[in-house]
mmCIF entry with sequence, helices, sheets and N, C-alpha, C, O atoms, coordinates in Angstrom:
data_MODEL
# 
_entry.id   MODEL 
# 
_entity.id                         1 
_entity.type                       polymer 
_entity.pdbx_number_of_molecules   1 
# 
_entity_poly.entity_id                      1 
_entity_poly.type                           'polypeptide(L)' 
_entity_poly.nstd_linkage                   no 
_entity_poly.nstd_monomer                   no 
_entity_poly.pdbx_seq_one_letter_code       
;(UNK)(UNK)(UNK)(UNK)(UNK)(UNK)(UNK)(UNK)(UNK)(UNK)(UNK)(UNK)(UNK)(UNK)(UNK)(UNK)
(UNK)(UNK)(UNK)(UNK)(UNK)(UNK)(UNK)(UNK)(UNK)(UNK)(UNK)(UNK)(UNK)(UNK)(UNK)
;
_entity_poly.pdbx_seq_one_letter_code_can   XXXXXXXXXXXXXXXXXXXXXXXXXXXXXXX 
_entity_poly.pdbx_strand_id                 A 
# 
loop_
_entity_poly_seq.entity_id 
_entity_poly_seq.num 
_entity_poly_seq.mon_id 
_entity_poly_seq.hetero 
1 1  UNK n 
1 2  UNK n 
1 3  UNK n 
1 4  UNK n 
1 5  UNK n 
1 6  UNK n 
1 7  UNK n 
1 8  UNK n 
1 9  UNK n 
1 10 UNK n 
1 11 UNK n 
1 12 UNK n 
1 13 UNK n 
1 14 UNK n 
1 15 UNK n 
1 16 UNK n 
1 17 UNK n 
1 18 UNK n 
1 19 UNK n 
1 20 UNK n 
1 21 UNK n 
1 22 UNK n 
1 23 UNK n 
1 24 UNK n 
1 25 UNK n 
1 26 UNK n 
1 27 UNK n 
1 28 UNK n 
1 29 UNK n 
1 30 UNK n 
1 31 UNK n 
# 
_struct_asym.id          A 
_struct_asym.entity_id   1 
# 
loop_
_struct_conf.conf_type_id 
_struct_conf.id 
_struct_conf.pdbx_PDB_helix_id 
_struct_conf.beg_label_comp_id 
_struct_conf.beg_label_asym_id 
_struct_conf.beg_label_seq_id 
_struct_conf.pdbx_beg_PDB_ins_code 
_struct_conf.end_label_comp_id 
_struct_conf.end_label_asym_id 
_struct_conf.end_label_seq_id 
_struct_conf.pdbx_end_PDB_ins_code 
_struct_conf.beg_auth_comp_id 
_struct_conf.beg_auth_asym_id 
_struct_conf.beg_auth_seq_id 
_struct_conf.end_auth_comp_id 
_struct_conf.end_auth_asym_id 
_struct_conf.end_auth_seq_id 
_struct_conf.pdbx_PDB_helix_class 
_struct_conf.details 
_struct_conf.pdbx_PDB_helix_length 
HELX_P HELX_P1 AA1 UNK A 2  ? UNK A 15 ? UNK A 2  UNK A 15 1 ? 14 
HELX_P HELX_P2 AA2 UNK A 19 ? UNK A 30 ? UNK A 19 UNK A 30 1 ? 12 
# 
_struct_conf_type.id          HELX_P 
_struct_conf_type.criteria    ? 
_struct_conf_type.reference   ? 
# 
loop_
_atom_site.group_PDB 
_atom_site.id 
_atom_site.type_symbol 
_atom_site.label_atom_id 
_atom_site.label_alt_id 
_atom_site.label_comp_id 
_atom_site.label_asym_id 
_atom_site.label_entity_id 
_atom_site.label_seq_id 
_atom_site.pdbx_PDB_ins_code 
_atom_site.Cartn_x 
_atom_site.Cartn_y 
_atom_site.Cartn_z 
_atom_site.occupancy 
_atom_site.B_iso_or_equiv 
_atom_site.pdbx_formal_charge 
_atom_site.auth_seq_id 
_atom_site.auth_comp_id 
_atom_site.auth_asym_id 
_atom_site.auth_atom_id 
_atom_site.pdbx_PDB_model_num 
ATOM 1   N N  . UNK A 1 1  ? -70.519 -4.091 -107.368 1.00 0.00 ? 1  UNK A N  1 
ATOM 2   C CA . UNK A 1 1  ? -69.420 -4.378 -108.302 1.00 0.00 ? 1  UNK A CA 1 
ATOM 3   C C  . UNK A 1 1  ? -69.991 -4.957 -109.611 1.00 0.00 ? 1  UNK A C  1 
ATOM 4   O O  . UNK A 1 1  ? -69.360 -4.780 -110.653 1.00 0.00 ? 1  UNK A O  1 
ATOM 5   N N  . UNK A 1 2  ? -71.203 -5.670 -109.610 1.00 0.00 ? 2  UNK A N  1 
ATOM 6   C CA . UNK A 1 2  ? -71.379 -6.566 -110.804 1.00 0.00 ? 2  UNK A CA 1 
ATOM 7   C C  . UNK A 1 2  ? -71.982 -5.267 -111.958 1.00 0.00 ? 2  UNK A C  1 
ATOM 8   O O  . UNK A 1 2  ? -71.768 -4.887 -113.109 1.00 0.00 ? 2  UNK A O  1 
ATOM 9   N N  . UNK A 1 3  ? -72.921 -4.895 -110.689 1.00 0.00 ? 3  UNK A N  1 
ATOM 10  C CA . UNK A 1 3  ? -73.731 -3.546 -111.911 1.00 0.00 ? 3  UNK A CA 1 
ATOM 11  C C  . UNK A 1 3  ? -72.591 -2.689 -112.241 1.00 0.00 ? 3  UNK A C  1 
ATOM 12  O O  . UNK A 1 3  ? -72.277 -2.514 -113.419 1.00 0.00 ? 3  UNK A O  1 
ATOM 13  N N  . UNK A 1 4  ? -71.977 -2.165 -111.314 1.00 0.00 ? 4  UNK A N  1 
ATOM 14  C CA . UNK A 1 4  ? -71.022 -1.045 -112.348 1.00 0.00 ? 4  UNK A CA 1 
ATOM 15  C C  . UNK A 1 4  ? -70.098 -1.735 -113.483 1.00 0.00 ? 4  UNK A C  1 
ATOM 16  O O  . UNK A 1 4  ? -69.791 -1.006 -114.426 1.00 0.00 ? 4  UNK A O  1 
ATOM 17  N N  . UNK A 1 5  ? -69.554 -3.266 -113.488 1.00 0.00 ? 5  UNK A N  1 
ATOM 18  C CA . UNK A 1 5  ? -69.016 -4.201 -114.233 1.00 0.00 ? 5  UNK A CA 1 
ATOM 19  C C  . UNK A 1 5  ? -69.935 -4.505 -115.881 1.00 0.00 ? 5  UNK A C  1 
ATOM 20  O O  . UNK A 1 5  ? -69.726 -4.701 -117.078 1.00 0.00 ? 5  UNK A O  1 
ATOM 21  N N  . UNK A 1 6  ? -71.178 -4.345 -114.739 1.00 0.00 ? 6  UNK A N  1 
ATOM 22  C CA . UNK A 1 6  ? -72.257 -4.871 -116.398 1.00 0.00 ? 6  UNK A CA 1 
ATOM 23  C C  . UNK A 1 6  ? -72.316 -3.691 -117.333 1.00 0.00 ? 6  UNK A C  1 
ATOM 24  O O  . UNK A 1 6  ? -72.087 -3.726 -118.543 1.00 0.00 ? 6  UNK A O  1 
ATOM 25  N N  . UNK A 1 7  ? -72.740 -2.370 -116.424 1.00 0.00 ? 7  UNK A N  1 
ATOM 26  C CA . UNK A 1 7  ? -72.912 -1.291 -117.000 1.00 0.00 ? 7  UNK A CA 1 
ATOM 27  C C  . UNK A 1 7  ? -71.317 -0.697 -117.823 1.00 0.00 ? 7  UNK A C  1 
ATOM 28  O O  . UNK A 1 7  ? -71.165 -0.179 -118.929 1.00 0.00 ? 7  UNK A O  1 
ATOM 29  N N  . UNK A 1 8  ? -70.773 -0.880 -117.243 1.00 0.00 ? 8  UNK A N  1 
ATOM 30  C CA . UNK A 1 8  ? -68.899 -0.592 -118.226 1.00 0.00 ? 8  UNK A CA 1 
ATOM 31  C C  . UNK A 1 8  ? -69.155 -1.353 -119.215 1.00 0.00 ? 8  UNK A C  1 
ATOM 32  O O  . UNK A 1 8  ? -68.833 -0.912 -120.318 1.00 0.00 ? 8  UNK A O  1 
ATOM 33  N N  . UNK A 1 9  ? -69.860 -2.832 -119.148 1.00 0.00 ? 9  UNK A N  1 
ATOM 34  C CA . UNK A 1 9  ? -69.480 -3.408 -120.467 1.00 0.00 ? 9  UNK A CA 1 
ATOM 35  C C  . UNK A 1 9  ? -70.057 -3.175 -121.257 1.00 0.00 ? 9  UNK A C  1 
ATOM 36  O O  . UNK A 1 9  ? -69.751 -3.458 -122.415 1.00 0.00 ? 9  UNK A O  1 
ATOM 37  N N  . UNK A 1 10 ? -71.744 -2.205 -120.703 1.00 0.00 ? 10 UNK A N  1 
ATOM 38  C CA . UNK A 1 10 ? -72.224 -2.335 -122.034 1.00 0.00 ? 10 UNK A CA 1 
ATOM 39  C C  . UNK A 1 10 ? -71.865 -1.142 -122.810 1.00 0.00 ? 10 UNK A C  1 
ATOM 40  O O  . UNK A 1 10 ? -71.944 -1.058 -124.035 1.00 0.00 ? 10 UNK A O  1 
ATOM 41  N N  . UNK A 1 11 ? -71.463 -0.221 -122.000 1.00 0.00 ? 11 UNK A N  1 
ATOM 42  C CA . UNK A 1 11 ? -71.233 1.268  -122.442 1.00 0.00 ? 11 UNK A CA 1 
ATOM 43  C C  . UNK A 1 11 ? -70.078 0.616  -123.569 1.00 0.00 ? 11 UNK A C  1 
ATOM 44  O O  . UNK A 1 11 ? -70.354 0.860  -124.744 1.00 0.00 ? 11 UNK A O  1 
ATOM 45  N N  . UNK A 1 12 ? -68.983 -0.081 -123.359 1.00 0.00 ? 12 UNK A N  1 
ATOM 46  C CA . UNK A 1 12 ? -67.793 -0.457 -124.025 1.00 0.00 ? 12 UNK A CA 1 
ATOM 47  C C  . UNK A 1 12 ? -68.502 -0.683 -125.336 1.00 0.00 ? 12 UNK A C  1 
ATOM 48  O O  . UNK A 1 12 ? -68.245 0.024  -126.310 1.00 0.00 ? 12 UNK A O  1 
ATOM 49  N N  . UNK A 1 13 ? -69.658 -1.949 -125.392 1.00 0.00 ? 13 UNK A N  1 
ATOM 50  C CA . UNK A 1 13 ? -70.139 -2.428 -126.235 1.00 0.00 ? 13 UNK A CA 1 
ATOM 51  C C  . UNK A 1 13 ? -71.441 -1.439 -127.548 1.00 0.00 ? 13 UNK A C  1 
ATOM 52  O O  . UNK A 1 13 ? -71.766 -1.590 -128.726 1.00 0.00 ? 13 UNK A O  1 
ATOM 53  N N  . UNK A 1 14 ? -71.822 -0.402 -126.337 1.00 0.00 ? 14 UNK A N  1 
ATOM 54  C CA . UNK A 1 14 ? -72.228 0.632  -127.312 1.00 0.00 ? 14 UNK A CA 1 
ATOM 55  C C  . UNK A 1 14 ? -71.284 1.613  -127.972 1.00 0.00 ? 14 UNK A C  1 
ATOM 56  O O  . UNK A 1 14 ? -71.813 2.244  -128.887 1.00 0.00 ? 14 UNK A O  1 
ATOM 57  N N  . UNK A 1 15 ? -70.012 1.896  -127.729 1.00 0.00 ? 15 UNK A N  1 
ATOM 58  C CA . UNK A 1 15 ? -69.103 2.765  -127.907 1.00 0.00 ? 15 UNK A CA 1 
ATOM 59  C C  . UNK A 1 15 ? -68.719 2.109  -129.313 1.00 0.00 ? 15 UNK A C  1 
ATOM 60  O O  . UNK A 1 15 ? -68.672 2.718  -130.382 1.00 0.00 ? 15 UNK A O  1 
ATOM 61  N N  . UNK A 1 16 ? -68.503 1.008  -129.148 1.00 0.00 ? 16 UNK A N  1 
ATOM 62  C CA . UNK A 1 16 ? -67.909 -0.168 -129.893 1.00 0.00 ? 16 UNK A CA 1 
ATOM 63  C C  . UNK A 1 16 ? -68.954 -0.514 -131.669 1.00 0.00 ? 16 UNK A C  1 
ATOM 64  O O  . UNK A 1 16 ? -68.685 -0.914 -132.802 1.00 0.00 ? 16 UNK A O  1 
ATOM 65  N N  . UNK A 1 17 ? -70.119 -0.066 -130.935 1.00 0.00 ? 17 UNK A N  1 
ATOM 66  C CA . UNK A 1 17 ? -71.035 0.019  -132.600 1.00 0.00 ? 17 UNK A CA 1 
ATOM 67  C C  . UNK A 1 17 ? -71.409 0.988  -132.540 1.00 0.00 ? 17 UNK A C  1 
ATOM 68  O O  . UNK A 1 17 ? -72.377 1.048  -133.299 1.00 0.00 ? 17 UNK A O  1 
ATOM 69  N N  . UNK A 1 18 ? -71.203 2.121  -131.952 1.00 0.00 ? 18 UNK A N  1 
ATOM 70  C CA . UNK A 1 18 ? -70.871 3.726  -132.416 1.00 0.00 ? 18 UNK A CA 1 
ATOM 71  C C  . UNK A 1 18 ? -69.968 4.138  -133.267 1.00 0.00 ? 18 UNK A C  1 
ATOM 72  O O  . UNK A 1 18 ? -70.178 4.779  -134.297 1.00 0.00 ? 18 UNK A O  1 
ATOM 73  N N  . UNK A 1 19 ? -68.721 3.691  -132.749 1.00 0.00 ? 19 UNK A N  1 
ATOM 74  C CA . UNK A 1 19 ? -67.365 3.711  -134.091 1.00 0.00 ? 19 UNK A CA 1 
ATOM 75  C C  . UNK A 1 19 ? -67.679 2.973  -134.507 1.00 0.00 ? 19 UNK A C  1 
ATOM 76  O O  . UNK A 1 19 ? -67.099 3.258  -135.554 1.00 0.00 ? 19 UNK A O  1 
ATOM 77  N N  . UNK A 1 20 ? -68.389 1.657  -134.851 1.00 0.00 ? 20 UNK A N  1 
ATOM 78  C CA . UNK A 1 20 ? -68.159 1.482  -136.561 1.00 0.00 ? 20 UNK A CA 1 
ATOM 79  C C  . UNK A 1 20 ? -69.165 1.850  -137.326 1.00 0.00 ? 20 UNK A C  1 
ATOM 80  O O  . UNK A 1 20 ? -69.028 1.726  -138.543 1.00 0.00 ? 20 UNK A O  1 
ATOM 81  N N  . UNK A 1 21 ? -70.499 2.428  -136.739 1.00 0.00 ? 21 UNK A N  1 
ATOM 82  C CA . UNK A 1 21 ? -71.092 2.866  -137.699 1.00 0.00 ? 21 UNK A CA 1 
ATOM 83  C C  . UNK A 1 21 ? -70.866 4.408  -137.885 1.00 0.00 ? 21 UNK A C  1 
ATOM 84  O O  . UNK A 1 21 ? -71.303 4.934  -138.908 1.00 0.00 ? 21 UNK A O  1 
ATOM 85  N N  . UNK A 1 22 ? -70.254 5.103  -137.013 1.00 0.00 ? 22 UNK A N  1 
ATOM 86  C CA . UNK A 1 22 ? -69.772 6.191  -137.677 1.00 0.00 ? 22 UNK A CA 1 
ATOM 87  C C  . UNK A 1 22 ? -68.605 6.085  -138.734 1.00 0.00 ? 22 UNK A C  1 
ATOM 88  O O  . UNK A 1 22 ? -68.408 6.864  -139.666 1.00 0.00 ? 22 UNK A O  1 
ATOM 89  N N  . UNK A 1 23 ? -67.765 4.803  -138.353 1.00 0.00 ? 23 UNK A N  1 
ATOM 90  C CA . UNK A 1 23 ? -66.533 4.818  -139.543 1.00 0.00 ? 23 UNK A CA 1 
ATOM 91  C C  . UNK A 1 23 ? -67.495 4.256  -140.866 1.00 0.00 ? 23 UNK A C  1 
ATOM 92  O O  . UNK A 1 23 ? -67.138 4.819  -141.901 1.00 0.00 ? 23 UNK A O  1 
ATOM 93  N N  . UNK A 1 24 ? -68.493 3.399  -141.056 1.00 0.00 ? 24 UNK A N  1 
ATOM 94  C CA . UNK A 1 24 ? -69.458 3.098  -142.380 1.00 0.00 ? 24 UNK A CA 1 
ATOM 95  C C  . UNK A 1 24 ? -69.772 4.544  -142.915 1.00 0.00 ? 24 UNK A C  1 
ATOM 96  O O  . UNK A 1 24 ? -69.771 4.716  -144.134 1.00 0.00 ? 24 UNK A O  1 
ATOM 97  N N  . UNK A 1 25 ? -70.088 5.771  -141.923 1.00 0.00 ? 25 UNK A N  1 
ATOM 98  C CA . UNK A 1 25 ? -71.018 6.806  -142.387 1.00 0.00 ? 25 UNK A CA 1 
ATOM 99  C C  . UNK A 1 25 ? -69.579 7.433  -143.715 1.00 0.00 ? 25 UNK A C  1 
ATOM 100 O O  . UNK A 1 25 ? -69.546 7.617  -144.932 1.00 0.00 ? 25 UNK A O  1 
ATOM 101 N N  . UNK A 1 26 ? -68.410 7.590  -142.337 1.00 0.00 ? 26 UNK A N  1 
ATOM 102 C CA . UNK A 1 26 ? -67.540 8.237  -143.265 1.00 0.00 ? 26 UNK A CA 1 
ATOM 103 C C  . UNK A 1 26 ? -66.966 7.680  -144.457 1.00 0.00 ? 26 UNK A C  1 
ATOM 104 O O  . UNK A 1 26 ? -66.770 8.321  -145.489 1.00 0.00 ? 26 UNK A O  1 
ATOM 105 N N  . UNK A 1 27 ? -66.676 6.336  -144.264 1.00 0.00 ? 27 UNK A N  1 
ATOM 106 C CA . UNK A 1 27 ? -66.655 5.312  -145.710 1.00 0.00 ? 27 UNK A CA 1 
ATOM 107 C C  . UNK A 1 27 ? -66.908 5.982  -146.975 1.00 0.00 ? 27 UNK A C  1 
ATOM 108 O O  . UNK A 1 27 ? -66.284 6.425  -147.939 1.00 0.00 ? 27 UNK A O  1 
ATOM 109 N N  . UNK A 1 28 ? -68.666 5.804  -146.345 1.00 0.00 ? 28 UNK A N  1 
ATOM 110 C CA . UNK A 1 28 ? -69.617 5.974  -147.539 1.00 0.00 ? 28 UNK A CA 1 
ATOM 111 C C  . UNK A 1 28 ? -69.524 7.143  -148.260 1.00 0.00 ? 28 UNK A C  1 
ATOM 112 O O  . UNK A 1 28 ? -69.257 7.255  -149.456 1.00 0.00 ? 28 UNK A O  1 
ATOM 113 N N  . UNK A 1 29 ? -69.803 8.165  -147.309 1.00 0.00 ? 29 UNK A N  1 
ATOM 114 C CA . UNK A 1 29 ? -69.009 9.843  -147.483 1.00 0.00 ? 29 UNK A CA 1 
ATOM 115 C C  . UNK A 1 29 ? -67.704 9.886  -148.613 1.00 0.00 ? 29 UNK A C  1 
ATOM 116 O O  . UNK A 1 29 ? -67.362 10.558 -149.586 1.00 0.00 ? 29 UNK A O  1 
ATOM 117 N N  . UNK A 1 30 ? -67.420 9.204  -148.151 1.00 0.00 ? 30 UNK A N  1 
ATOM 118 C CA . UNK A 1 30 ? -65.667 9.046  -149.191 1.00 0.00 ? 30 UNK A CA 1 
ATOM 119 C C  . UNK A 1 30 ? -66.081 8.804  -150.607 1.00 0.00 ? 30 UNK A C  1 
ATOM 120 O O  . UNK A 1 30 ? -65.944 9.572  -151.559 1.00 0.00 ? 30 UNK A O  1 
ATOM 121 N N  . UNK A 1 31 ? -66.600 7.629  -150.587 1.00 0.00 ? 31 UNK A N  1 
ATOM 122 C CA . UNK A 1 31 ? -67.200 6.978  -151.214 1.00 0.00 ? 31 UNK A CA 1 
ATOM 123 C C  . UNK A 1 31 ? -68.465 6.982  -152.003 1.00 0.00 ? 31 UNK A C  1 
ATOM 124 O O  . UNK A 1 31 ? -68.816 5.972  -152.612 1.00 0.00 ? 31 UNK A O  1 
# 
């Protein structure tokens, strides 16, 4: 339970600075 708990969080937590550096890429793009 803990590993599949740790591993969800980190996936959450990589997902999590995936969208925002893809939302910076498109920003910038705009921009």
């Amino acid at each position: 339970m803990k590993k599949k708990f740790n591993f969800i969080d980190l996936v959450l937590t990589f997902s999590g600075a995936f969208a925002v550096i893809v939302l910076l890429l498109v920003v910038s793009k705009f921009v």
